[in-house]
C-alpha positions as CSV (number, residue, x, y, z in Angstrom):
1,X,18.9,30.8,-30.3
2,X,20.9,27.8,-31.0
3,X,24.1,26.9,-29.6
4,X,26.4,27.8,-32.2
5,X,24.5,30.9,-33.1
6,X,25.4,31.7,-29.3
7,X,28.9,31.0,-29.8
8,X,29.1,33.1,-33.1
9,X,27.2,36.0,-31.7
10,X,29.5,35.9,-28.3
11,X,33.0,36.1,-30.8
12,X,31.6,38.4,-32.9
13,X,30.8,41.1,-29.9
14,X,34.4,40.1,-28.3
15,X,35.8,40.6,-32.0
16,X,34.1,43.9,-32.3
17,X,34.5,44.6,-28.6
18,X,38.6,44.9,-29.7
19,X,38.0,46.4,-33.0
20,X,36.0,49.2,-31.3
21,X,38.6,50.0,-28.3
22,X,40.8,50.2,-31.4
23,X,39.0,52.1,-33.3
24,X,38.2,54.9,-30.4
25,X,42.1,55.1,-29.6
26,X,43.1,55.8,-33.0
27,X,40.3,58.1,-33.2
28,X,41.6,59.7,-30.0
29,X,45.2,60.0,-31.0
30,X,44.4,61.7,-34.3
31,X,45.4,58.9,-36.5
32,X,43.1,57.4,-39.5
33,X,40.0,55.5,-38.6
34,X,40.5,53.3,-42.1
35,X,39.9,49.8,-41.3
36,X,43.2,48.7,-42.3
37,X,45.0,50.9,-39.8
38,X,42.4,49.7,-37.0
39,X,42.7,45.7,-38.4
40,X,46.7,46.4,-38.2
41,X,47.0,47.9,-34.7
42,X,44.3,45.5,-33.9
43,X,45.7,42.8,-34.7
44,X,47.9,41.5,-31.8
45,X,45.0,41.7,-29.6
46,X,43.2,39.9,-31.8
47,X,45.0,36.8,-32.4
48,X,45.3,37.1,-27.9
49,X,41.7,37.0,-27.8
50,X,41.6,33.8,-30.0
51,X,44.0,32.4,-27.5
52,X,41.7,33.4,-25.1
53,X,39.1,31.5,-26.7
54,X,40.8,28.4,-27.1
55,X,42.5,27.9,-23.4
56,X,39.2,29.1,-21.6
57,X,37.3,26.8,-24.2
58,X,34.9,29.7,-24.5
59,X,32.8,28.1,-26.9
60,X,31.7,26.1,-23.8
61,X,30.2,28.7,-22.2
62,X,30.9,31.9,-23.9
63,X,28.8,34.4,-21.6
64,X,30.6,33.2,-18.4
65,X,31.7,35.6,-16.4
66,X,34.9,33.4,-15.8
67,X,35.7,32.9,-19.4
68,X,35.2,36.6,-19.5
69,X,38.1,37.4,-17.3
70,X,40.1,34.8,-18.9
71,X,39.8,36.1,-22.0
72,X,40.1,39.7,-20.9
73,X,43.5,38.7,-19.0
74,X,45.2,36.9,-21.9
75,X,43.8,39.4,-24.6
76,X,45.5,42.6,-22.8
77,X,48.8,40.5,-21.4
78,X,49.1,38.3,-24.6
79,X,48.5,41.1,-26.8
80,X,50.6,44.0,-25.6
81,X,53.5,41.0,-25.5
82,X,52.6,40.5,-29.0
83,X,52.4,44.2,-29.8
84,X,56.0,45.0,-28.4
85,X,58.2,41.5,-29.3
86,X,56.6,41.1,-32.5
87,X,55.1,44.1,-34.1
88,X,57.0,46.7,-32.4
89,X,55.1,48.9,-31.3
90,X,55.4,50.6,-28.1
91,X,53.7,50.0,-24.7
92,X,53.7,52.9,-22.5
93,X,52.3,52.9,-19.0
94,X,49.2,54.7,-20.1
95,X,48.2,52.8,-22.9
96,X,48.6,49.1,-20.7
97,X,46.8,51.3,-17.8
98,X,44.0,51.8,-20.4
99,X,44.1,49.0,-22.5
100,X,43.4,47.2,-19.2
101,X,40.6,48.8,-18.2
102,X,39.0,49.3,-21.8
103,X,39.5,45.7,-22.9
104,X,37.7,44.7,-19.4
105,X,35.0,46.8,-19.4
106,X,34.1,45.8,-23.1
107,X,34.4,42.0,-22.7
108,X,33.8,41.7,-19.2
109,X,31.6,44.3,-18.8
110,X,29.2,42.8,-22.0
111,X,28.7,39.5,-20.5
112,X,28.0,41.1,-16.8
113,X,25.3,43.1,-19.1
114,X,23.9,39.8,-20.5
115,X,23.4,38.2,-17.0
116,X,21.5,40.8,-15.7
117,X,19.3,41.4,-19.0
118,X,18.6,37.5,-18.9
């Protein structure tokens, strides 16, 4: 696979990693699984995980572990910041508790998963 198919594939699966942990919640909580509900809630974590991105310089190395937890560090901080101060919504103790754990799992987790598969 070439290098920038790597890079693509590794976004998209961080994209979708975000999308999904979206998607489950709303599911969860009752609330419409339409994509522009998900994209809207989603949102704030999504333009964290492009900060991510840019200060780890994923694109680097985007199945490093490292870059992993970067990514996974400013994605939840940057994006429940993002989620209060900006789009007001709320940010109870459980949801940072599983936002936390979710988000890290799902794009930690994947490239932990990749090192041992490779």
């Amino acid at each position: 696979m070439s290098k920038y198919r790597r890079i693509a594939l590794a976004l998209a699966l961080d994209i979708f990693s975000v999308l999904l942990f979206v998607a489950v919640g709303r599911r969860n909580h009752n609330e419409s699984a339409g994509i522009s509900g998900v994209v809207e809630v989603a949102l704030p974590f999504l333009i964290a995980l492009v900060c991510g991105w840019v200060l780890s310089r994923a694109w680097q190395k985007p199945d490093a572990i490292k870059n992993g937890v970067v990514i996974w560090l400013i994605t939840v901080v940057l994006g429940l910041l993002l989620r209060n101060l900006i789009f007001g919504r709320g940010i109870a103790t459980p949801f940072i508790i599983v936002a936390t754990v979710v988000l890290g799992v799902l794009l930690v987790g994947r490239r932990l998963a990749m090192r041992v598969i490779r």
